[in-house]
N, C-alpha and C positions, 0 to 999 in steps of 0.2 A: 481926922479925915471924915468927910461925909458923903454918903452915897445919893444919886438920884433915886427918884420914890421908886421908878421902875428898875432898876440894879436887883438881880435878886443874889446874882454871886459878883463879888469883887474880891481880887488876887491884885494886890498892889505892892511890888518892889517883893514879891516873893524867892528867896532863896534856899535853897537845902544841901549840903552836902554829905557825903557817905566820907569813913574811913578806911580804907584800901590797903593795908599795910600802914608803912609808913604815908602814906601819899593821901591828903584830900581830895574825891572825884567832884564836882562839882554837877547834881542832878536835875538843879534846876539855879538860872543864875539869874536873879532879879527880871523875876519876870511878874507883868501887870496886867491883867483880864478882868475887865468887865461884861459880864451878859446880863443883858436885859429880860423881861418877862415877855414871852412872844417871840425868842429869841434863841435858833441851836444853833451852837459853835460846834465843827468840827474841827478836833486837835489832830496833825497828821506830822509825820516826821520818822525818820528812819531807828533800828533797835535800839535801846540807848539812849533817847534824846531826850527822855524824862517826861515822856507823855502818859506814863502810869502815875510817875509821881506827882503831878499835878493837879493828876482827877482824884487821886488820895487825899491830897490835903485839901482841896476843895470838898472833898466829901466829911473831913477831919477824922481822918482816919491816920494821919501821917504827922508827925510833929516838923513845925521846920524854922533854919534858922534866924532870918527877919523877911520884916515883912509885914502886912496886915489879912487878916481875912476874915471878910464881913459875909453872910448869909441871908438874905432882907433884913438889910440893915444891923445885924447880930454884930458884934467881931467876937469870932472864936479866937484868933490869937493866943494861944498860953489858958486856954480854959478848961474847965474840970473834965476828967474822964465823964463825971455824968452827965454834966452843961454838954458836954458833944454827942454824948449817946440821947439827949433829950432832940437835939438840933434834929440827927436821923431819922430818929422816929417823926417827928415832926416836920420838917422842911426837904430833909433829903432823900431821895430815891436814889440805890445803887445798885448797878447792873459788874457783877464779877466778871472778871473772864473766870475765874475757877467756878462762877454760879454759888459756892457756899449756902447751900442747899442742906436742910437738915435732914438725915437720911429720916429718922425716925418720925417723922412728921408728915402729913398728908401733902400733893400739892396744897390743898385749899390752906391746912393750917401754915403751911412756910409762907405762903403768900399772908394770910391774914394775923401772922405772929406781930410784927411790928405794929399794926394797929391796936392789937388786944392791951399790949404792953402799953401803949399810951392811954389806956381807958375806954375804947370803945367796946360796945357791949356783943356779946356772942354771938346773938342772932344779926347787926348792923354788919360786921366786921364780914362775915362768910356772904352776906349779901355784898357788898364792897368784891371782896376777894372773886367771889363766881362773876362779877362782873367783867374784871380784870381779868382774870382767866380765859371769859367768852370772848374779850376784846385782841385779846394774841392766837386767837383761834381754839381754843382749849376747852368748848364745853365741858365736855364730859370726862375730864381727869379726875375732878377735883377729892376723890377718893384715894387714887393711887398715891403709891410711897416714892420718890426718887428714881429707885431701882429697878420699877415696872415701868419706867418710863426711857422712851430714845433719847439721846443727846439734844436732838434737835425740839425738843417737849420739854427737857429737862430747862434747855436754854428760855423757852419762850415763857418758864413761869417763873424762873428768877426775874425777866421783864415786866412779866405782870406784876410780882412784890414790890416792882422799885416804881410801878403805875398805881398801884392801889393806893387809895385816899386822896389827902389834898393836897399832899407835899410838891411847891412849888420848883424844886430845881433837882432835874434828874441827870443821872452822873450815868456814863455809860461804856463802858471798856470793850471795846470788839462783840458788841452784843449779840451780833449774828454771826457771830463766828464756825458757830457748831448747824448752821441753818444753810438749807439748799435756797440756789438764789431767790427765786418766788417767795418761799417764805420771810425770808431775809427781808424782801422787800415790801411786805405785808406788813411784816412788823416795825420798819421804820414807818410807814405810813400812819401805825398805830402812834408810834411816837410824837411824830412831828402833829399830828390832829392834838393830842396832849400839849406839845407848845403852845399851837397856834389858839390854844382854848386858854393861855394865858400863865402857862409854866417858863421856865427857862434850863435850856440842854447844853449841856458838853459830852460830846461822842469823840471818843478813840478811835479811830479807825484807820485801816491800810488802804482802802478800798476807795478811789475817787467816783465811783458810785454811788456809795453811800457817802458820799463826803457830799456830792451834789443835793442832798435834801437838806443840808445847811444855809443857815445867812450868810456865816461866813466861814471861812478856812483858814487857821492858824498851824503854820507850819515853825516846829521845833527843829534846833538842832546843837548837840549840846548844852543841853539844859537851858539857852535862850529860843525867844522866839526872832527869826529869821524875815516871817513875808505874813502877809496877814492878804487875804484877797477875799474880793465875795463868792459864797456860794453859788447853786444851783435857786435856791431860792431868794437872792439877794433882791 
């Protein structure tokens, strides 16, 4: 299979199932996404529908049963534990909903860990990270630890670590989850400015608000996808 130059994620014929007992659930059932660069897909669909599963294994965090999955042009498919933790550090930004947030690490260093670990140098990488920090609203944390921080501080620097550097395709689970609307709404703006400078996005969300700063809208149900429509930004 081959990708357009601009494809930066492609999910083609992707399926996964769980084991439930005796009984296979089926999490996601041949299902096929492409986003382009310049390009936020929002994923929406009711508890269940496998819209975390989806942003997992696009992120390759999830192993699944066929299928293909390319990352600018990559296929991870069946690839090394390290071939995928190279991918993250380098192409992928991921937005938790649990945040996974190292307690014992500064804002600046959670944000700037992934960079260091790929080679960038001490002083680039906290320049990078305070960046990102400034850009979610967040000057002046970059000291504090986790724990000194609101939920809603806590959320917007896991967003900064999945903005920092040059990783083109950001993955995003309810990212505003823990954020009063205004902020919420700030920081999609941060995001979708990040697309439109040439990334490519898939956002989780419940929220046809935030569904609206998408190109388009993929609605799950059942581990397929259902309706496909343009966004607010289409």
């Amino acid at each position: 299979m081959s990708t357009a130059p601009s494809t930066v994620l492609s999910l083609a014929h992707v399926s996964r199932s769980y084991r439930d007992g005796e009984t296979a659930v089926a999490a996601l059932d041949d299902v096929s996404l492409d986003v382009a660069a310049g390009e936020l897909v929002a994923v929406m669909g009711p508890s269940g529908a496998g819209k975390s599963t989806l942003l997992q294994i696009a992120g390759g965090l999830e192993p699944f049963d066929s299928g293909q999955l390319y990352v600018e042009g990559r296929s991870l498919g069946g690839a090394s534990a390290g071939t995928l933790a190279e991918a993250r550090r380098k192409s992928i930004g991921y937005v938790f909903q649990e945040l996974n947030l190292i307690p014992t690490l500064t804002a600046l260093e959670n944000v700037t860990l992934p960079l260091e670990l790929d080679g960038t140098g001490t002083r680039e990488a906290a320049r990078i990270g305070r960046d990102a920090l400034a850009d979610v609203g967040l000057p002046d944390v970059d000291r504090r630890f986790p724990d000194q921080l609101s939920g809603g501080q806590r959320q917007r620097v896991a967003i900064a670590r999945a903005l920092a550097g040059p990783r083109r395709l950001l993955l995003a689970d309810e990212p505003t989850g823990a954020l009063d609307s205004r902020t919420g709404e700030e920081v999609l703006k941060v995001l979708r400015e990040r697309i439109d400078a040439g990334a490519a996005g898939v956002l989780v969300t419940h929220d046809s608000r935030h569904a609206a700063w998408a190109d388009r809208i993929v609605f799950l149900r059942d581990g397929k996808i259902v309706d496909v429509t343009d966004g607010g930004r289409a």
